[in-house]
N, C-alpha and C positions, 0 to 999 in steps of 0.2 A: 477451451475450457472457460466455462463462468469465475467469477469472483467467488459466487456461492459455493460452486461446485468445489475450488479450490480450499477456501474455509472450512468448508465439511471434510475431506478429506485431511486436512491438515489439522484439526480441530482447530480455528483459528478464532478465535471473539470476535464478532463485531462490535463496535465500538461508536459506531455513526456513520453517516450514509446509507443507511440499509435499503432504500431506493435506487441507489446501484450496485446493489449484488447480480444481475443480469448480465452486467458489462462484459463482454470479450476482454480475455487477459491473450496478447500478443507476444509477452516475452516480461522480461521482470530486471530490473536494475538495481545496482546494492550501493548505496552510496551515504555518507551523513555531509557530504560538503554541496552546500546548495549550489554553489557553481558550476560544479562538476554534473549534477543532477541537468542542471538546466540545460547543457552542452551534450548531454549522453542519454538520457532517454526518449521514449517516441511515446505518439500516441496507443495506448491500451495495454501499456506497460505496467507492470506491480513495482512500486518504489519500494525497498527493504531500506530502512533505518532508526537512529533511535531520537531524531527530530522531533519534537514536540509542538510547535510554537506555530503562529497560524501564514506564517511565510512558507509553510510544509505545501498548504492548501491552496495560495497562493499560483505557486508553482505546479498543482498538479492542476490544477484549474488552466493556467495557460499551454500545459502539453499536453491537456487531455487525457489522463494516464487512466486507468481502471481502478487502481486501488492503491494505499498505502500501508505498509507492513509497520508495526512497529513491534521492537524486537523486548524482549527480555523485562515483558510485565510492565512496559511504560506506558502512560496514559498522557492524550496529548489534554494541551491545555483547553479549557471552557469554551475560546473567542474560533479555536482549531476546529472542536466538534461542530460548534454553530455553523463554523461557513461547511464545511463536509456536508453537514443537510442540507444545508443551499446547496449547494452544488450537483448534490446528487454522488459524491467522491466516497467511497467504502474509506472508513480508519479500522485496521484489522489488527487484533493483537495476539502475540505468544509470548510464553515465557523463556523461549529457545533463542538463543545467541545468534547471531548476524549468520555467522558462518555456517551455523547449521541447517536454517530455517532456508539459507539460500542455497542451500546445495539439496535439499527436499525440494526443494518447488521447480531448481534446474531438472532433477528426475523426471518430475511429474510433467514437466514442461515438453521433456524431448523424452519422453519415451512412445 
């Protein structure tokens, strides 16, 4: 499943990067402690969290990931969007809580 594909389904905003809505999503990781993030997902992963700040982009830039979820209406900061278009990095938003957005996407994931 595409990043797009997954957005439309899940009505999800894009937010920035919309030159990688193409991207293969591989499996999707829920975390807000950037360590934990950095040690636990893989390449073409969806990061779920409610991180804002441009060390989000940072981090999915150096694991490759497909996309970044954020959760419950948050908008990431200006310096976050900017590098997301550099990069080519989807920022995707719901208004739906960590827990729930990640157990819809675990569905759609493994069904």
């Amino acid at each position: 499943m595409t990043v797009a594909e997954l957005a439309t389904k899940l009505n999800l905003k894009v937010l920035s990067g919309s030159n990688g809505l193409d991207r293969e999503i591989s499996g999707a990781y829920t975390s807000d402690l950037l360590s934990d993030v950095m040690g636990g997902i893989n390449e073409g992963m969806l990061w779920i969290t409610l991180q804002t700040h441009v060390n989000v982009m940072a981090i999915a830039s150096l694991k490759e990931i497909a996309a970044v979820i954020l959760v419950k209406n948050l908008t990431p900061e200006a310096n976050t969007v900017e590098q997301s278009n550099n990069e080519g990095i989807p920022i995707l938003s719901t208004a739906e809580a960590t827990f729930d957005i990640s157990g819809k996407i675990y569905q759609l994931l493994n069904a």
